[in-house]
C-alpha positions in Angstrom: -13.8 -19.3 -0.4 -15.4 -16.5 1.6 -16.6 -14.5 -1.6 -18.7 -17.8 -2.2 -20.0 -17.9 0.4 -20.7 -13.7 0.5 -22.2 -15.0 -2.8 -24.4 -17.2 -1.6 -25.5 -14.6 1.0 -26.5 -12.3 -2.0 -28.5 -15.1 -3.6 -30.3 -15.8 -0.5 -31.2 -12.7 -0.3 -32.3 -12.1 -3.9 -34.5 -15.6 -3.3 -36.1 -14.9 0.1 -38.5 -12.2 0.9 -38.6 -12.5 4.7 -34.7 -12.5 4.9 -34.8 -9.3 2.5 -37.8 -7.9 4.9 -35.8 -8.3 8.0 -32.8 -6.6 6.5 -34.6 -3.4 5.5 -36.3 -3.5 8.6 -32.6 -3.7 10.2 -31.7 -0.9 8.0 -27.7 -1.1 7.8 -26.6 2.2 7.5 -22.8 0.6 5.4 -21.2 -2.2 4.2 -19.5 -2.9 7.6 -23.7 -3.6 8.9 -24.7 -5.1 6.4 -21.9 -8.0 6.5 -23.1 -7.9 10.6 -26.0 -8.6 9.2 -25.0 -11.4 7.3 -23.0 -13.1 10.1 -26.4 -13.4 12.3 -27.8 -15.0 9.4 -24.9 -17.7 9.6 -22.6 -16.2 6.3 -19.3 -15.7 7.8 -17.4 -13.2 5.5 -15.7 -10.2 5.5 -16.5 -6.9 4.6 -14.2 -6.7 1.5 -15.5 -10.0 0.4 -19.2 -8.9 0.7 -18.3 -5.9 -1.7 -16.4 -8.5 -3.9 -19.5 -10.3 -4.1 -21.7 -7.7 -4.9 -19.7 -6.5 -7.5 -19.9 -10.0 -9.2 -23.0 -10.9 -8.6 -25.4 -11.8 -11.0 -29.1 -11.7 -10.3 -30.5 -15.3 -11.4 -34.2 -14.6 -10.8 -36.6 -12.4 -12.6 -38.1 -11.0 -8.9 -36.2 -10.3 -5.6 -33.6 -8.1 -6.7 -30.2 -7.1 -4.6 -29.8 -4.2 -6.7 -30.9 -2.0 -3.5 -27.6 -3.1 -1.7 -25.4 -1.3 -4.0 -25.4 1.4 -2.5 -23.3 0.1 0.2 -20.5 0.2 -2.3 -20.6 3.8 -2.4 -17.9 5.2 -0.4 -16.4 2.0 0.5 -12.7 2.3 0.7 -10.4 -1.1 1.5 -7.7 -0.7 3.4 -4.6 -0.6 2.0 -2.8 -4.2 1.3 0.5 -4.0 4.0 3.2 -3.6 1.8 5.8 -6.7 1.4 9.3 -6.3 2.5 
């Protein structure tokens, strides 16, 4: 459920200049910000599902592109899953 709605962040984004204006203005320096960044905008998620998201995403209009927030997938490392007993 929370990739959806990391998803729906990212099409947000892709559809809404002013949101995509105040986030360079912002200018999260890694994926940890940028999902900050979502939460003040009322998209409670994670920053593993944000990545998720922006690895799945698929842009759905022909201007306002989240290929720019990428980048915050480079050098992202998850955590290790705890290991079951």
């Amino acid at each position: 459920m929370a990739v959806e709605t990391a998803l729906k962040f990212l099409e947000r984004m892709e559809r809404e200049d002013s949101l995509r204006s105040q986030l360079y203005i912002t200018k999260p320096q890694d994926l940890k910000t940028l999902s900050e960044f979502a939460r003040g905008k009322g998209f409670v998620i994670s920053t593993d599902d944000l990545a998720d998201a922006l690895n799945q995403y698929q842009p759905r209009l022909a201007s306002g592109s989240i290929e720019p927030l990428k980048v915050y997938l480079n050098g992202y490392k998850r955590l290790p899953a705890p290991a079951e007993e």
